[in-house]
C-alpha positions in Angstrom: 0.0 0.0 0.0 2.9 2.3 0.7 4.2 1.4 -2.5 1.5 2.1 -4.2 0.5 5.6 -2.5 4.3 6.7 -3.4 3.9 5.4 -6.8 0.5 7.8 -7.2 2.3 10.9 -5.8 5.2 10.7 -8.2 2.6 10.6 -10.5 0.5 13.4 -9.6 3.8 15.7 -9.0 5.3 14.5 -12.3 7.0 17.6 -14.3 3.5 19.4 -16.2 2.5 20.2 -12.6 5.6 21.5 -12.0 5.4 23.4 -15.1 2.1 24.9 -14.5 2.8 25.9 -11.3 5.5 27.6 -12.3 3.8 28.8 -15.4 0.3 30.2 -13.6 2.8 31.9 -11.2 4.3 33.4 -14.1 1.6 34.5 -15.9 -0.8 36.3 -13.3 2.6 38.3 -12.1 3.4 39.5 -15.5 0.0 40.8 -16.5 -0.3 42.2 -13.1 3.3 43.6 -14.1 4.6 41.8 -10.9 1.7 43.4 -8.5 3.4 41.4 -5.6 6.0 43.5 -5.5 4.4 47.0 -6.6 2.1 47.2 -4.0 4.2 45.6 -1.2 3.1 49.2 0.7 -0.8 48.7 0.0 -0.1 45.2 1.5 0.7 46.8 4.9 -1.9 49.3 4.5 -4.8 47.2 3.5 -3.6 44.4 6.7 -3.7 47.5 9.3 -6.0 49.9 8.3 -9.2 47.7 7.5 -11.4 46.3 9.9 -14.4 43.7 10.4 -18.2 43.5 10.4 -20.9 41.0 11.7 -20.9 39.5 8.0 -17.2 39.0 7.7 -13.5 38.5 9.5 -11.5 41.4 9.6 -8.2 41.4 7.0 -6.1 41.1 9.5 -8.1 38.0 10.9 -8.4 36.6 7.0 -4.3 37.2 7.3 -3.9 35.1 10.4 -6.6 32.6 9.6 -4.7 32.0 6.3 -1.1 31.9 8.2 -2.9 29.0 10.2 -3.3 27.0 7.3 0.0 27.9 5.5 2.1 27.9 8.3 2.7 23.7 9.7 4.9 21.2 9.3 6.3 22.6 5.9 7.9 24.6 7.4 10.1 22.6 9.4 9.8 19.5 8.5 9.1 20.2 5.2 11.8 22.6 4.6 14.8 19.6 6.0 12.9 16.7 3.5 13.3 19.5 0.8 17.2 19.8 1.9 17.7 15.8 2.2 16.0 15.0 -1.0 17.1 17.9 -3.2 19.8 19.1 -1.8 20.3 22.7 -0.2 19.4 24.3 -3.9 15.9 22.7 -2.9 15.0 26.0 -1.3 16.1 28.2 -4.6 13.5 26.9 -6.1 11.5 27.1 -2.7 12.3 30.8 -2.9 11.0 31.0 -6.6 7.9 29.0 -6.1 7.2 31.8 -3.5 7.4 34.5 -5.2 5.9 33.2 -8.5 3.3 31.7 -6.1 2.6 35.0 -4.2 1.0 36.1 -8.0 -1.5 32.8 -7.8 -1.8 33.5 -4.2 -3.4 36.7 -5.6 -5.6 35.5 -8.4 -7.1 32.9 -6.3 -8.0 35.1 -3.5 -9.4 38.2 -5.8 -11.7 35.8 -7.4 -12.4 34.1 -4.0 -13.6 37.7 -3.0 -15.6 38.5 -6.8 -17.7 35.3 -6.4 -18.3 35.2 -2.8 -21.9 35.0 -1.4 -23.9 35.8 2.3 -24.9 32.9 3.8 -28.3 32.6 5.5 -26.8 32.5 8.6 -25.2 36.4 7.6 -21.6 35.1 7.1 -19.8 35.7 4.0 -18.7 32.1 2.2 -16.4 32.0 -1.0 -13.6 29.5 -2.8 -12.4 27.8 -5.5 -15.9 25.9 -6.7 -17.9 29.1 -6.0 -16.0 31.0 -8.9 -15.7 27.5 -10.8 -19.4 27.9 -11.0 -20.4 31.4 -11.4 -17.2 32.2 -13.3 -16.8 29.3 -15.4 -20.2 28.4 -15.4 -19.6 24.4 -14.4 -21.5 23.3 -11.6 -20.1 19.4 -12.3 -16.8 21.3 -12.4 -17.2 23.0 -9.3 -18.5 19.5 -8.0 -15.5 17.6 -8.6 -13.5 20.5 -7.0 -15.5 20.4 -4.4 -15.3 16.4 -3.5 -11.8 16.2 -4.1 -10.9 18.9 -1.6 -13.2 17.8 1.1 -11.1 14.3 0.8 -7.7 16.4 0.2 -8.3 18.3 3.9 -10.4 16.0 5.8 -8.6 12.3 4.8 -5.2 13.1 2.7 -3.6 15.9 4.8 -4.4 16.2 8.0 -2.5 12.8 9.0 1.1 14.7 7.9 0.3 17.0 10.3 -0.9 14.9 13.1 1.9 12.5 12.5 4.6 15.6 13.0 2.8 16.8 16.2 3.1 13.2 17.4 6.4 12.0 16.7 8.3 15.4 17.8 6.4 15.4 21.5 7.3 11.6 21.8 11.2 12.1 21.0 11.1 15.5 22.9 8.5 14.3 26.6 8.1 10.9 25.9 4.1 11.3 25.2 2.6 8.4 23.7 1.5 9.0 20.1 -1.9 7.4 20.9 -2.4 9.9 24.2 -1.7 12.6 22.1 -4.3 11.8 19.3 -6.8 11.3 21.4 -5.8 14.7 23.1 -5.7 16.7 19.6 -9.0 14.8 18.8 -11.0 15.7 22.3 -9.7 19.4 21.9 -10.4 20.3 18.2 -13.9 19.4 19.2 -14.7 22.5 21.3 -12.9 24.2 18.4 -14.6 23.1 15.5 -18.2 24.1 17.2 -17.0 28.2 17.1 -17.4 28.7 13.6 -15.7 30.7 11.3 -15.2 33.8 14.0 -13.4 31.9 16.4 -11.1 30.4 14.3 -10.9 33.7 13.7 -10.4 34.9 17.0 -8.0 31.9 17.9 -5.8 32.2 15.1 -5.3 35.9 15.7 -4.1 35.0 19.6 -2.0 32.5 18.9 -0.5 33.1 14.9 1.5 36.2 15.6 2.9 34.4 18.7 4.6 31.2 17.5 5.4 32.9 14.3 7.2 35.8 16.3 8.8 33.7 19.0 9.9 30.5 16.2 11.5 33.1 14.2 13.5 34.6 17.0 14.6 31.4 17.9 16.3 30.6 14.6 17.5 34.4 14.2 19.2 33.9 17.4 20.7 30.5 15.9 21.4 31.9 12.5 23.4 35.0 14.3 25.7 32.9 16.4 26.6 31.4 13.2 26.5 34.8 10.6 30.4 34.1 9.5 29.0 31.2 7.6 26.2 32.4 6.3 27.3 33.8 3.0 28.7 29.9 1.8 25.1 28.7 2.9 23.9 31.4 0.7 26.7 30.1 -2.0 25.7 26.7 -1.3 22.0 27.5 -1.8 22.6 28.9 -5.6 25.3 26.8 -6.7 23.3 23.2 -6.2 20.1 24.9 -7.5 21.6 25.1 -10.6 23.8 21.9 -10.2 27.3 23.5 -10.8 28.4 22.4 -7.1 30.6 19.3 -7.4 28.9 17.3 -4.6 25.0 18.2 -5.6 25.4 18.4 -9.2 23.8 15.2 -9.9 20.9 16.2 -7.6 19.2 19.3 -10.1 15.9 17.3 -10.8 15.3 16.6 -7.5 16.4 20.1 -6.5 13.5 21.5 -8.9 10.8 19.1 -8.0 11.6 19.2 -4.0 11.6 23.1 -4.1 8.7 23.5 -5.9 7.0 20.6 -4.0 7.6 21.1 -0.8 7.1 24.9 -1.4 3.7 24.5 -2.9 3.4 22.3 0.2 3.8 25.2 2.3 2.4 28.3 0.4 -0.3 26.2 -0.5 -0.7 29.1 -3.4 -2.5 27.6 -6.1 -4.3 25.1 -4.0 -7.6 26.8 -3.2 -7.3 26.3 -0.2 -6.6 29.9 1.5 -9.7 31.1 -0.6 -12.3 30.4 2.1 -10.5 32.5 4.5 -9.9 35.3 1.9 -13.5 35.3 0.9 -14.6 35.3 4.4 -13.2 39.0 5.0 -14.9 42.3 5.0 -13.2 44.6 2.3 -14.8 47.4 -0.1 -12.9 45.6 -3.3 -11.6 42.3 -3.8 -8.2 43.1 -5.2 -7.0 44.7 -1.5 -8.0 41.2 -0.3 -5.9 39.6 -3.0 -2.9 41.9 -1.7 -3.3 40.1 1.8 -2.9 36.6 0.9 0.3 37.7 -1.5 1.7 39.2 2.0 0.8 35.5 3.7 3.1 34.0 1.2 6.2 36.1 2.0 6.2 35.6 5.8 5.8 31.6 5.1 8.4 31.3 2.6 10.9 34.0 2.7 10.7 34.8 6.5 9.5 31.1 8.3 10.8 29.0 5.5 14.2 30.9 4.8 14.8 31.0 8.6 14.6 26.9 9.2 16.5 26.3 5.5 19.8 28.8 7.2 19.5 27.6 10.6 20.1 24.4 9.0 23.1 25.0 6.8 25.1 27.4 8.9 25.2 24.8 11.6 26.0 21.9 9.2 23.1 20.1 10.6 22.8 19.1 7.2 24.9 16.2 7.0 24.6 13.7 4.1 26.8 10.5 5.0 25.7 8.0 2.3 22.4 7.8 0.1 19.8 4.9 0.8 16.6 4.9 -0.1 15.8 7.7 -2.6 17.0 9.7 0.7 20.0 10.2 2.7 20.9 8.8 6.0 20.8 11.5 8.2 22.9 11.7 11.9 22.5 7.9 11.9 18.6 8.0 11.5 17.6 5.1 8.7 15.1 7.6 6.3 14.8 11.4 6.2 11.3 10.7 6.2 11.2 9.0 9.6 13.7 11.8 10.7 11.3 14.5 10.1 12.6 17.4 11.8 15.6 15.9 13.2 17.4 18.5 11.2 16.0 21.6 12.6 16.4 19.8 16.0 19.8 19.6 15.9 20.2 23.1 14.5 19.0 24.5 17.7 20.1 22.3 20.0 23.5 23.3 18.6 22.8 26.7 20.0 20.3 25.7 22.9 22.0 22.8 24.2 19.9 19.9 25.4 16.2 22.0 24.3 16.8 21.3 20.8 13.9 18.9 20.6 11.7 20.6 23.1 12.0 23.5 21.1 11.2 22.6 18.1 8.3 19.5 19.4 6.7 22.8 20.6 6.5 24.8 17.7 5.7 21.7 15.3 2.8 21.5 17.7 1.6 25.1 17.7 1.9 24.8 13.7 0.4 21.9 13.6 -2.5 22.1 15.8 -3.4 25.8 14.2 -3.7 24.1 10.7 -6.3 21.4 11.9 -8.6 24.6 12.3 -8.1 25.5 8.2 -8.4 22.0 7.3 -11.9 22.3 8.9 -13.5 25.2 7.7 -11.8 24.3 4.1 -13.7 21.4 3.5 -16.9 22.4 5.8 -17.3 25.3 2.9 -17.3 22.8 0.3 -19.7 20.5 2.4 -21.7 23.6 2.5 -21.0 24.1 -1.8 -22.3 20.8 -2.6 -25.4 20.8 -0.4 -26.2 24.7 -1.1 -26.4 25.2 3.1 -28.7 22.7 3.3 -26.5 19.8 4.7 -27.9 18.5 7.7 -26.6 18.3 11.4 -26.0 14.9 10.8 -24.0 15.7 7.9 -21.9 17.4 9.9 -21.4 15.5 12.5 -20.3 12.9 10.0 -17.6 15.4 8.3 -16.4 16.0 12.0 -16.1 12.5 12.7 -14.2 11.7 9.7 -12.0 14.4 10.3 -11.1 13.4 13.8 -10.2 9.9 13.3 -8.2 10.8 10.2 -6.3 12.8 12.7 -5.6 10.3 15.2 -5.2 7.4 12.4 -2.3 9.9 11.3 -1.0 10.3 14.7 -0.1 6.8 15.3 0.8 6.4 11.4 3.8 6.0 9.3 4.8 9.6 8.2 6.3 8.0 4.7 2.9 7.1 4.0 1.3 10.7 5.6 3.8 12.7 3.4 3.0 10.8 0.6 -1.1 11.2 0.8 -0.6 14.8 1.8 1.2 15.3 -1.8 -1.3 13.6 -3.4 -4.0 15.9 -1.9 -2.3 18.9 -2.8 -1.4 17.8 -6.3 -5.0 17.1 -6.9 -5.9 20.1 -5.6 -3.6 22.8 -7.0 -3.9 20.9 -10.8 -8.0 21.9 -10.5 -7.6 25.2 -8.9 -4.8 26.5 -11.0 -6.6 25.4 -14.6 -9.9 26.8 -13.1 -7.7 30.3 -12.1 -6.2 30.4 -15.8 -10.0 30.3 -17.3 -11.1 32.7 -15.5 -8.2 35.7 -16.2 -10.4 37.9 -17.9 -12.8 38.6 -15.2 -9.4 38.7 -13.0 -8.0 41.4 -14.6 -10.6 43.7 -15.5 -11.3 43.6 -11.6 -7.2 44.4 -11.2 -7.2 47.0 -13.9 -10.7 48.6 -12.0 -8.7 49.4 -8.8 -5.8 50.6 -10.6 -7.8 53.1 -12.9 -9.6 53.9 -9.3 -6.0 54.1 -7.1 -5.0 56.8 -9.8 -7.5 58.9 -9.5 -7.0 59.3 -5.9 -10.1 57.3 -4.5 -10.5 54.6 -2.0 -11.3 52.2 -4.5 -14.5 50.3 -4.0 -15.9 47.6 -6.6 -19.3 47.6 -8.7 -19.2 44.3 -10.7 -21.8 45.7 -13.5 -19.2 48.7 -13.9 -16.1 46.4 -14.3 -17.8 44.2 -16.7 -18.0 40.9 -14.6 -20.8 38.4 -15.2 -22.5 36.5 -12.1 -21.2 38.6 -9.6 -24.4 39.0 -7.5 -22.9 39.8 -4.4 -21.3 43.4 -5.7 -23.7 44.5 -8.0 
């Protein structure tokens, strides 16, 4: 079965999709004549200056909802399987995925924002299958979309993350992966029955916090070691572009691991942050579209960038002999199974003897944050399909599910969770990103109506019928 799970991932993350993640990255910055980077000021202002309403989140709450569902795993474990596979120019093309990403990041969440609707229950609900449908006009489209993400985030992914959370506090306190699934499980029950506000309200207590105080900790790491950080920057280009001597044969896997495992962690292109982005209050979608470009940044080039150094400038990163597809790392017999060993031994290089408790805790902050996307992710496409109407028992069955996927991946192997949590997000980001492509049209003439509006000095605020967009209901 692990075979054959590993065998379907290489499939799905086979070159086109690396291509047209790439590619759509490409495309949406170019038109937008690299908007990501123009408006890196209207980011900040837009994140601080907006607030919330009874129908919707706040954009800062949308930011920090968002961050709870891009910030997990990938970005410590993730980042050392990029490094062991790939090679350290694994994070070059992490770095490139970003920023290409940070332009599909965009797209996704503008149209998340054009198409969204208000719920009977006075809440606003947008994604990827609401623009598939009003945009596209494909309801069997949107459908599909719709099925295969409610299996992506409630039986493919969360396992990775419930497997990390597990296997870092046994090696760190010695707590028994099945104690701590039930524990997870138990808790994200009181979560889950807040809603969409407090996962709101949660995310924005506790996001800034372990971002802030994880980030400190490598800085601190990184600092004590700044001599070497120019060769880890060295190291970084030379073996993305396979001219060093000892990763020159490693360029494929450099390209596909960096864009993977970045993907992974961005999750731009997916679909998946859409929900939250839709969800805000904002007077045009295109300002909510410069939020979710800003989530990518502090992900990839702040949280991401900050494990990949704290790695190399320690030498933590230490290949002895390849086995596997892998490298055996520090003695441990798969890369996989060492998870964050990497980023463990960076710190405890620096923090003697906390390395593990350090990181165990942060993998479980991450972690556990994510669980609450995940949720709301696929109860929005629950709610798609059904058209609000789902049931209680519906529910309860989704929540079920969702919780015993959880503690399944808890006690799991976390080959066979990386492996199923690639194959959701394959899935998910081939859809979303052929769904984004079609519908560049009404994308831009919504970009090109706050431009024409920012010019003229205005506070720009969106009419649908005057930018020429079709099936817009919500701002006409």
């Amino acid at each position: 079965m692990e075979q054959l799970i590993e065998k379907i991932s290489s499939v799905v993350w086979s070159t086109p999709l690396i291509i047209l993640c790439v590619g759509a990255g490409l495309i949406f910055s170019v038109s937008t004549r690299f908007a990501q980077v123009r408006y890196f000021g209207e980011m900040i202002r837009q994140i601080r200056s907006s607030k919330g309403s009874n129908a919707g989140i706040s954009p800062f709450q949308s930011l920090v909802l968002s961050l709870s569902g891009r910030l997990g795993t990938g970005n410590i474990a993730g980042v050392a399987t990029a490094i062991a596979f790939g090679g350290p120019g694994a994070i070059f093309w992490m770095w490139l995925i970003a920023f290409f990403g940070a332009g599909s990041a965009f797209a996704e969440s503008t149209l998340g924002q054009i198409y969204k609707t208000k719920e009977s229950d006075g809440t606003y609900r947008g994604g990827p299958a609401f623009y598939i449908e009003k945009g596209i006009g494909s309801r069997k489209f949107a459908i599909l979309f719709s099925i295969v993400v409610m299996l992506s985030y409630l039986v493919f992914m969360p396992g990775v993350q419930a497997n990390a959370i597990t296997t870092s506090v046994e090696s760190a306190f010695g707590i028994s992966p099945v104690v701590m699934g039930i524990g997870m499980s138990l808790s994200l029950i009181v979560l889950i029955k807040f809603g969409i506000k407090g996962f709101a309200k949660f995310s924005e207590a506790i996001i800034p916090f372990m971002t802030i105080g994880y980030i400190l900790i490598a800085w601190v790491v990184i600092l004590l070691n700044f001599s070497k950080v120019p060769d880890a920057f060295m190291l970084i280009i030379s073996s993305a572009f396979g001219t060093n001597e000892l990763f020159g044969g490693m360029l494929g896997s450099a390209i596909s691991y960096g864009v993977r495992r970045g993907v992974f962690s961005t999750e731009a292109g997916q679909g998946s942050q859409v929900s939250a982005a839709a969800a805000a209050e904002t007077s045009h979608p295109v300002k909510q579209g410069f939020v979710q470009s800003f989530s990518i940044y502090i992900d990839t080039l702040i949280v991401n960038t900050s494990t990949a150094f704290m790695i190399l400038v320690t030498g933590a990163y230490n290949v002895i002999a390849p086995r596997g597809g892998g490298y055996i790392v520090h003695n441990l017999p798969h890369v996989e199974e060492a998870g964050a060993k990497y980023t463990e031994y960076a710190v405890d290089s620096v923090f003697t003897g906390l390395g593990s408790s350090i990181i165990a805790i942060s993998i479980f902050l991450f972690a556990y944050t994510i669980f609450i996307t995940y949720y709301y992710v696929a109860e929005t496409n629950l709610m798609y399909i059904t058209k609000g109407k789902q049931t209680n028992f519906m529910l309860f069955i989704m929540q079920v599910a969702f919780l015993l996927v959880i503690f399944i991946g808890s006690v799991s192997s976390s080959t066979t969770a990386w492996a199923l949590a690639d194959i959701g997000v394959g899935v998910s980001v081939w859809l979303n990103l052929v769904a984004i492509l079609i519908l560049y049209r009404p994308l831009m003439r919504c970009f090109k109506n706050y431009e024409s509006q920012l010019k003229k000095g205005k506070d720009p605020v969106f009419n649908s019928k005057k930018a020429g967009i079709k099936n817009a209901s919500f701002w006409e």
